[in-house]
N, C-alpha and C positions, 0 to 999 in steps of 0.2 A: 676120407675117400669112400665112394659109391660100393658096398661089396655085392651090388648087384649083376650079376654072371653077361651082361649086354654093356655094362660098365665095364667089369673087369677084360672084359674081351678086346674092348674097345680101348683101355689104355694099352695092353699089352701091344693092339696089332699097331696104334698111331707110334708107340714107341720105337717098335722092330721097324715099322715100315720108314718113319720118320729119321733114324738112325740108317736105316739104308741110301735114302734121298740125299740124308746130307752127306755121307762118309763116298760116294758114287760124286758131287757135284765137287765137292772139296777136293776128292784127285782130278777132277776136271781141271783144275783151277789153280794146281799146284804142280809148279815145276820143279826137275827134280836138282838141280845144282843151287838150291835153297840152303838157306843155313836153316838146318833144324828147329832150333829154338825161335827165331824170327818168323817161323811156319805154324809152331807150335800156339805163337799168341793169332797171329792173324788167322789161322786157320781155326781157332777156338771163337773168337769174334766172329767168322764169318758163319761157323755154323750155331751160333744165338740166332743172329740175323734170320738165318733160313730158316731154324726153330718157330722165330714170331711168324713166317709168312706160312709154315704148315699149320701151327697152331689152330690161324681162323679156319679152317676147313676140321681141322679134327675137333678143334672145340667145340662146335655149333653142334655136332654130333653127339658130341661123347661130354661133357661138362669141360666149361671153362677152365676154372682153375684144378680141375682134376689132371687135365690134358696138359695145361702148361707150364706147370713148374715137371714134371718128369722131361716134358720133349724137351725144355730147355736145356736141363743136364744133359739128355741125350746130345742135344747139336754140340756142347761144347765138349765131351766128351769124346762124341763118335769125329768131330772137325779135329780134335786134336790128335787121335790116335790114328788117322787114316792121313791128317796131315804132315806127320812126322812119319809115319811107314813111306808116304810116297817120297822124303826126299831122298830115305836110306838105299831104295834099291827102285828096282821094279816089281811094278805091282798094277795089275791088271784092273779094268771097270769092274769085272764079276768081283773078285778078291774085295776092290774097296766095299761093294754094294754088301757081303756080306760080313763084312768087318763093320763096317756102319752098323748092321742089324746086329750084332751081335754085344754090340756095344747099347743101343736101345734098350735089347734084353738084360742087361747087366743093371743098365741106370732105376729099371721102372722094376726089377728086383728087390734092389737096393732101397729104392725110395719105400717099397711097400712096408720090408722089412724094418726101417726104419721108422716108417708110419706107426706099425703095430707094436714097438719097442717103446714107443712117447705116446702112445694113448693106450696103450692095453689091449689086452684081447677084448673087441666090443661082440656082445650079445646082439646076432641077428634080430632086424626089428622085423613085429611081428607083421602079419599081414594089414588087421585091423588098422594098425598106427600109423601106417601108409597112404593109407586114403582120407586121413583128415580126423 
């Protein structure tokens, strides 16, 4: 992953923002006398799906596959925790929108975390080595 600060900006805001789009469209989309668990896969499916179609607008941005394995945990993460809160009670557009985000935040954490755990702490490349 890119630990250039236009990079790193850029995964963090498509994660949060991307987690809020889908955890907001998933309570659109989920009624609440659902059975939980039946919510929980469809509502995890559904927000992959909407993960690939944020993807191309974040990725063209921010790198391809930098951008798409996080947003993807993000959609099935932030679809299944927003899809199973909406069958349990109510639960507002604002609420899902920031359950969504805060799910994003958690995924593109975890992923980095992770990242840094299986390749090490890498040494900032130098200026020079950047341009060729």
């Amino acid at each position: 992953m890119d630990q250039r600060l236009f990079f790193v900006l850029g995964d963090l805001f498509s994660n949060v923002a991307g987690g809020a789009i889908i955890g907001w469209l998933v309570w659109l989309l989920t009624p609440q006398d659902w059975n939980m668990w039946l919510v929980m896969l469809l509502a995890m499916a559904l927000g992959m799906v909407l993960a690939t179609l944020l993807w191309l607008p974040f990725g063209a941005c921010f790198g391809a596959m930098e951008v798409m394995v996080p947003l993807m945990l993000t959609g099935m993460v932030a679809g299944m925790v927003v899809g199973m809160r909406a069958t349990m009670g109510a639960v507002g557009g604002g609420q899902a929108l920031v359950e969504g985000a805060v799910c994003g935040l958690a995924c593109i954490v975890a992923v980095w975390i992770t990242n840094n755990s299986l390749r090490g702490v890498q040494p900032p490349a130098r200026e020079d080595s950047r341009n060729g």
